[in-house]
C-alpha positions as CSV (number, residue, x, y, z in Angstrom):
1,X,104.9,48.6,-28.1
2,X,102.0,49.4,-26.2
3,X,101.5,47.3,-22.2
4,X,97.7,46.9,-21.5
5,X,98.1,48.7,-18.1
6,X,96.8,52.5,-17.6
7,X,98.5,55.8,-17.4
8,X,97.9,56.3,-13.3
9,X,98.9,59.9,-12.4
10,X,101.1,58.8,-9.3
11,X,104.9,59.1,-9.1
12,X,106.6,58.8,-12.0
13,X,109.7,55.5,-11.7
14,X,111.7,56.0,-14.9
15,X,113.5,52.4,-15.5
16,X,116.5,51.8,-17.6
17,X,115.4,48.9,-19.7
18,X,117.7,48.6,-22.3
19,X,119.1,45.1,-20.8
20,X,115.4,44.2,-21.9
21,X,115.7,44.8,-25.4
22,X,119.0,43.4,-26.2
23,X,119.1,40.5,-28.5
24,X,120.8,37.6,-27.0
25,X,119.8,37.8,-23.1
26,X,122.0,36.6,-20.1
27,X,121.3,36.3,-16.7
28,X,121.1,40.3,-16.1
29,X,119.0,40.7,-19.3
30,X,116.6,38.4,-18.4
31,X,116.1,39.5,-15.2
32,X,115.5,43.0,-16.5
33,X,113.1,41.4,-19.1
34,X,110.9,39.8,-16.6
35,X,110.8,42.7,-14.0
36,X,110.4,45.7,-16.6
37,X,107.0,43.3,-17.8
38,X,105.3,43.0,-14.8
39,X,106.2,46.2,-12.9
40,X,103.0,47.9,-14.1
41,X,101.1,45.4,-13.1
42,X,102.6,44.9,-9.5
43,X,102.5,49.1,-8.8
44,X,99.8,49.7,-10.6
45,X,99.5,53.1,-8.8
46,X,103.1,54.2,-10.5
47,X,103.6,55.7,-13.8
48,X,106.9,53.6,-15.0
49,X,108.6,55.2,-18.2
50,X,111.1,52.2,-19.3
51,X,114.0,54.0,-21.3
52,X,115.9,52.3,-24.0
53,X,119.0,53.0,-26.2
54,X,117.8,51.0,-29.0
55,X,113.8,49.7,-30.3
56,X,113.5,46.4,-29.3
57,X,110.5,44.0,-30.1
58,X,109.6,43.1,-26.2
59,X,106.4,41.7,-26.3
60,X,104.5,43.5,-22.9
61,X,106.8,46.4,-22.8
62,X,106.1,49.8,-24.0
63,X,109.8,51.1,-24.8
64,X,110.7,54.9,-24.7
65,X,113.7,54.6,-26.9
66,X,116.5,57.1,-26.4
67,X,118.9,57.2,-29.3
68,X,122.6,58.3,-28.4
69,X,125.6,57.2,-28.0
70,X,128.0,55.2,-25.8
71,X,128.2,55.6,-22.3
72,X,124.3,55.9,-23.3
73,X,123.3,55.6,-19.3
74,X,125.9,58.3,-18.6
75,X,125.0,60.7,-21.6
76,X,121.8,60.7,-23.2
77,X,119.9,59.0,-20.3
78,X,120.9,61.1,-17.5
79,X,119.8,64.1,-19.6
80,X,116.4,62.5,-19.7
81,X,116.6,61.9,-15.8
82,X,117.1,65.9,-15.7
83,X,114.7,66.9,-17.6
84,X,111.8,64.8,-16.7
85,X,113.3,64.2,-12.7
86,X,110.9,61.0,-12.3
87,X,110.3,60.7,-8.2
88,X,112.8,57.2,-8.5
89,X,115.5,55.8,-10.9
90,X,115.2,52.5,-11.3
91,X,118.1,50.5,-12.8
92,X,117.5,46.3,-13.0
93,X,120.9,45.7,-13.7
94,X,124.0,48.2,-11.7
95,X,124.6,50.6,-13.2
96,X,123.3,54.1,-12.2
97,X,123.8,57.3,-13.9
98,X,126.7,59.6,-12.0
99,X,124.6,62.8,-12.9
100,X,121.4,61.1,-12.0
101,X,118.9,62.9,-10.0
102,X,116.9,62.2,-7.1
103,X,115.7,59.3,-5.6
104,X,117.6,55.8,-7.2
105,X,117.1,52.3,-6.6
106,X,119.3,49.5,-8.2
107,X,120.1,45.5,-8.2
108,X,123.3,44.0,-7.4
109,X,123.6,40.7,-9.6
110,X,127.2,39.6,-7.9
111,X,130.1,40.5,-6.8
112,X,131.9,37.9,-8.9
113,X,134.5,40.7,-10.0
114,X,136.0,41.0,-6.4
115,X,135.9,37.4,-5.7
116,X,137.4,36.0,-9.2
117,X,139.0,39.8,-10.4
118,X,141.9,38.2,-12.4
119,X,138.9,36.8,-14.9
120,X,138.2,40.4,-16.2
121,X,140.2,42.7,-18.2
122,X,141.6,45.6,-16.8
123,X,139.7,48.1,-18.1
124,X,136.3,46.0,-17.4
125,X,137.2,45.4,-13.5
126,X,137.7,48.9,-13.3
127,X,134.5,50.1,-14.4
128,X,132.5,47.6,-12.2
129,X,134.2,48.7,-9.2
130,X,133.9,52.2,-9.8
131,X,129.8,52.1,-11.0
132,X,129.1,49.5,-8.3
133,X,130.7,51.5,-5.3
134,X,129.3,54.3,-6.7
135,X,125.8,52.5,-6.7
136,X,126.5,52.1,-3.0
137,X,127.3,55.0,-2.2
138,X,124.1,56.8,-4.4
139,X,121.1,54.6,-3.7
140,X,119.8,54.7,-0.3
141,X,118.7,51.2,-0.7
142,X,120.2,48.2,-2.8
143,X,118.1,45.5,-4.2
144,X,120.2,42.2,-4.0
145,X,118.9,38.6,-6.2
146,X,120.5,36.4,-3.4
147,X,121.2,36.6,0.8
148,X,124.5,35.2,-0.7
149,X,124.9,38.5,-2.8
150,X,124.0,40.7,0.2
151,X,126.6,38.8,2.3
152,X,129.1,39.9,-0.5
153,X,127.9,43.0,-0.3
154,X,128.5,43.3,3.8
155,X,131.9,41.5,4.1
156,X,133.8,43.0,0.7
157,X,132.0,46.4,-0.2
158,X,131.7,47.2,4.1
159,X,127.8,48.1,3.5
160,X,125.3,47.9,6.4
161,X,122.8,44.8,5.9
162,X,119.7,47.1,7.2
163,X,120.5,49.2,3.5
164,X,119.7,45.9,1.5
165,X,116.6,44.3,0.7
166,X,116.9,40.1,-0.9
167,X,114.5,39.9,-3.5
168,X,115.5,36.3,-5.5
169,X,114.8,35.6,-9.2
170,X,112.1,34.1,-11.1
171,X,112.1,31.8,-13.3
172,X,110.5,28.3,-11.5
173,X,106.8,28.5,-13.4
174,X,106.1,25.3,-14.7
175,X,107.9,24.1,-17.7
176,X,105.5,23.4,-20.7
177,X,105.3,18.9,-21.3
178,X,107.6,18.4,-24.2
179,X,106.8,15.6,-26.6
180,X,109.7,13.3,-25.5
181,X,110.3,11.8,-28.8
182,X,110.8,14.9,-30.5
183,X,113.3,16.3,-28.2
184,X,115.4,13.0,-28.8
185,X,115.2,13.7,-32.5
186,X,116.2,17.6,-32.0
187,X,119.2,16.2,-29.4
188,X,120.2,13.9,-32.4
189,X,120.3,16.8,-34.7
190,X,122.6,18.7,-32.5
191,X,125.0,15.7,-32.7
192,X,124.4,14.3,-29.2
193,X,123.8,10.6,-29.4
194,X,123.6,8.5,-25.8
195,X,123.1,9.4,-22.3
196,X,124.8,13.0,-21.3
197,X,125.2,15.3,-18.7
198,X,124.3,18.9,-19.5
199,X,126.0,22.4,-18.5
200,X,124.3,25.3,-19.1
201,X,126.1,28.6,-19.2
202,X,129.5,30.4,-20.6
203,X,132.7,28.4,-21.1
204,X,134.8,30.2,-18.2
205,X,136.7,29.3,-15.6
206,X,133.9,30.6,-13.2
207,X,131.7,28.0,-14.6
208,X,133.8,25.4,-14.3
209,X,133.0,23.3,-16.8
210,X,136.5,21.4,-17.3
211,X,136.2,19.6,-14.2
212,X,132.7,18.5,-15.4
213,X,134.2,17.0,-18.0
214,X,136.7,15.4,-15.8
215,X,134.2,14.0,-13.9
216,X,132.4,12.8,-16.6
217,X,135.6,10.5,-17.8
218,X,135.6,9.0,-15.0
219,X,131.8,7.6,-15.3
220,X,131.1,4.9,-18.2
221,X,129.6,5.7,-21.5
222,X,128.4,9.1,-20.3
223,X,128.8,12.4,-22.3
224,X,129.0,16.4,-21.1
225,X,127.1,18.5,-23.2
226,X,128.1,22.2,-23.1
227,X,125.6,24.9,-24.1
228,X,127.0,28.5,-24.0
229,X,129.3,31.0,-26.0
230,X,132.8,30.4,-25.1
231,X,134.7,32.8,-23.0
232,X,138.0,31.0,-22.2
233,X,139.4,30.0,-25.2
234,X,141.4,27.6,-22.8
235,X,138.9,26.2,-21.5
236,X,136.9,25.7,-25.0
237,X,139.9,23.5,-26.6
238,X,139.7,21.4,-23.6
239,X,136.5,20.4,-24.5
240,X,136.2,20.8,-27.9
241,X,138.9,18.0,-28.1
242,X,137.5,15.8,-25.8
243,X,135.5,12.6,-27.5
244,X,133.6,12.8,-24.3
245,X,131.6,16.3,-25.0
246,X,129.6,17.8,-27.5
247,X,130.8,21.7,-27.3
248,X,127.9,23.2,-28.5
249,X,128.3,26.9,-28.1
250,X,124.7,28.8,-27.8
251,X,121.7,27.4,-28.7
252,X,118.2,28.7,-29.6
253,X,115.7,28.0,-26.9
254,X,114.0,25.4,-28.7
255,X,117.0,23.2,-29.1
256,X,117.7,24.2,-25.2
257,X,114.3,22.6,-24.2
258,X,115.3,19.2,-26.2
259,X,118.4,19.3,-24.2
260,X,116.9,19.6,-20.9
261,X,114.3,17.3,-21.5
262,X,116.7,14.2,-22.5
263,X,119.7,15.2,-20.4
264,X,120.5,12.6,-17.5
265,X,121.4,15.4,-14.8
266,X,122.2,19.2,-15.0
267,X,125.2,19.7,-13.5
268,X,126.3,23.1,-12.3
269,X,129.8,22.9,-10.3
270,X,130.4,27.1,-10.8
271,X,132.8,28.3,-8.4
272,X,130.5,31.6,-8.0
273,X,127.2,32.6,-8.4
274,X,125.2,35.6,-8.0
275,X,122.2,33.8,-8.2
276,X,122.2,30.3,-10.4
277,X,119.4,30.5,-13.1
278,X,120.5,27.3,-14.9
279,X,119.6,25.7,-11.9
280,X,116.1,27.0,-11.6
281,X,115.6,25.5,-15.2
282,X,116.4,22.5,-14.1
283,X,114.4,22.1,-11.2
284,X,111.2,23.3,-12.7
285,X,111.6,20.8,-15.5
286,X,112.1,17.8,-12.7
287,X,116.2,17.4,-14.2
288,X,118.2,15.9,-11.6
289,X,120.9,18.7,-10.7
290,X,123.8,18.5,-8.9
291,X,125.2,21.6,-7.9
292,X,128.4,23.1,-6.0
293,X,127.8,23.6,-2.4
294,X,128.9,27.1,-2.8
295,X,127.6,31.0,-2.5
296,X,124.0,31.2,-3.8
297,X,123.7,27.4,-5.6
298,X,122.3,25.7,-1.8
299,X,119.6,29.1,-1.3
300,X,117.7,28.1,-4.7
301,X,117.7,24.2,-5.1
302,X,117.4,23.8,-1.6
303,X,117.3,20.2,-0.9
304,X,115.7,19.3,-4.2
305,X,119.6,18.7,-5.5
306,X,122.3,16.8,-4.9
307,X,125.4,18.9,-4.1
308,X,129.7,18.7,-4.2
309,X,131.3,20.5,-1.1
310,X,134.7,21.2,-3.5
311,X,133.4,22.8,-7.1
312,X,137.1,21.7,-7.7
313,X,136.9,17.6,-6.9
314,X,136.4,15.8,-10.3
315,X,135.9,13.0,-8.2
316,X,133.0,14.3,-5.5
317,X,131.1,15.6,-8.7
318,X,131.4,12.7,-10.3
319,X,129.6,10.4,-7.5
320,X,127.2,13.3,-6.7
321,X,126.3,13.2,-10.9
322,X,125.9,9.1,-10.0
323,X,123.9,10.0,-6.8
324,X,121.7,12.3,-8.5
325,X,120.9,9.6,-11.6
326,X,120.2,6.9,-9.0
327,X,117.8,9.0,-7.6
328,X,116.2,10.5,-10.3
329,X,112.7,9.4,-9.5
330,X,112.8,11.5,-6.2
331,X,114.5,14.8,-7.6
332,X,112.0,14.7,-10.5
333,X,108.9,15.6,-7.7
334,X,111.2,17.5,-5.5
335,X,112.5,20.0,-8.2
336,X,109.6,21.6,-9.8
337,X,108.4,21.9,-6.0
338,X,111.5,23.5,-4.9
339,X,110.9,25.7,-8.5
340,X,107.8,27.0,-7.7
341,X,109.1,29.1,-5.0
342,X,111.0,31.4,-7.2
343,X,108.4,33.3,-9.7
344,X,109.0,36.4,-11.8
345,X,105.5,37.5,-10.3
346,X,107.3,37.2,-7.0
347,X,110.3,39.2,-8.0
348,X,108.3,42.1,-9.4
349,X,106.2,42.5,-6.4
350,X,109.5,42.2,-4.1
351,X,110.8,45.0,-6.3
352,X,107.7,47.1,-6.3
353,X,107.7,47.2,-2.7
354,X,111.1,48.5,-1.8
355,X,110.3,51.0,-4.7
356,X,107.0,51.8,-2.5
357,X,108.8,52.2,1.1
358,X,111.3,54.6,-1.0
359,X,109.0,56.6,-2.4
């Protein structure tokens, strides 16, 4: 797929963009999405080469795919890397090729693993130690989504703060207006019926969305919707047998709009963030959202949320969830304002300038 941005002669920034071309996005995927888009545009006197494993159909990226195998950033990329050596590697999400030449740059999402390590497997705590030290110890600079991150990254990794450069997600551009009646009837169809609270995100312990639902028990006549793939099988039969939430598991983003549009609050008590898109969405869409007081959540909603000092207190989140109802009318202006600070444009031109000073 072609970009409508010329072929400049400059340096050559090969990007690894397969996070970009994966189906069902996250967080990191998104993020790679957004900034592999609009890099062209931001630096347009860079030639960017955005490497994939597999063709993906990203509307405003021109893919180079790579067919290989897996580790396919350790094998059939870093091949590439040798035998075009671009003037900078550029990888949106951590991971950085051991056998990769040259100049690299690279993003640090969190350092949930060293905070929470007893919610990964072995084997998958391992490798993100080993290919985020070894990003650390590789890239002369580190790109980091929050100054929550880069804290992480001074008090548990040991790296110097002058090395890492904050550049904050997108994702606050106005919401499109959503015909309000039609969202009701799409909520309906997903089996939600009366006012709710909704959590946005994987069922895990990280997220935290038990104690949502304790909270919620404690309020009248109030439901907790859950939107995300289940990780914690724990966690899920919690909910799923609770007559006071609608488990959900993911939904398309159509039925996601609905959702926000008729939810009551978005409530997002995570015990850890990197970041804290969910609460972006939110705010851009004028949601009341209450939020844990913790790591990155107070950097992005600012003081356009209402916020629980104890992730853990079923009781603090349920009077912040009443706080934040009563004062809907006020968080409704406040959030998309707050929102507006946080663009993707903003991102890639925050990322295009550390790639400049590097270069």
């Amino acid at each position: 797929m072609r970009g409508g941005h010329p072929r400049p002669d400059g340096p050559v920034v090969a990007v690894d963009a397969s996070p970009a071309a994966r189906s069902a996005p996250t967080g990191t995927e998104r993020y790679a999405l957004e900034v592999c888009r609009r890099l062209p545009g931001a630096a347009p006197e860079l030639r960017f080469v955005l490497y994939a494993s597999r063709p993906g159909d990203v509307d405003g990226v021109d893919l180079t795919v790579l067919p290989g195998r897996r580790p396919w950033s350790q094998g059939r990329l870093a091949r590439e890397l040798w035998r075009r050596r671009p003037d900078l590697f550029f990888a949106p999400a951590h991971v950085v090729p051991f056998l990769a030449p040259g100049l690299t740059l690279t993003v640090v999402h969190d350092l949930a693993f060293e905070r929470y390590p007893d919610l990964y497997g072995r084997s998958q705590l391992g490798y993100l130690r080993l290919t985020t030290r070894w990003a650390e110890l590789r890239c002369p600079r580190l790109l980091a989504v929050s100054e929550a991150t880069a804290r992480d990254l001074a008090d548990l990794h040991g790296v110097d703060p002058r090395r890492v450069s904050v550049v904050p997600l997108g994702g606050g551009e106005p919401a499109l207006p959503l015909d309000p009646a039609a969202a009701a009837r799409r909520v309906a169809a997903l089996g939600v019926e009366g006012p709710y609270v909704l959590q946005v995100g994987r069922v895990e312990p990280r997220k935290n969305q038990v104690t949502t639902l304790r909270a919620v028990e404690r309020l009248p006549d109030l439901l907790l919707v859950a939107a995300g793939s289940v990780l914690d099988s724990a966690a899920g039969a919690t909910l799923a047998v609770s007559r006071r939430c609608r488990l959900l598991g993911r939904v398309d983003s159509a039925d996601l709009e609905a959702l926000y549009a008729c939810a009551e609050a978005l409530v997002v008590p995570s015990r850890y963030e990197g970041f804290g898109l969910p609460v972006l969405e939110g705010l851009r869409r004028g949601v009341p959202v209450v939020a844990a007081a913790v790591s990155s959540l107070p950097e992005v909603a600012g003081d356009a949320a209402v916020y629980v000092d104890d992730p853990l207190d079923a009781g603090g989140l349920a009077a912040a969830i009443e706080q934040a109802v009563g004062c809907r009318e006020r968080l409704r202006v406040l959030g998309p304002q707050r929102a507006s600070l946080f663009t993707w444009d903003r991102t890639a031109a925050g990322v295009a300038a550390v790639i400049r000073e590097l270069l």
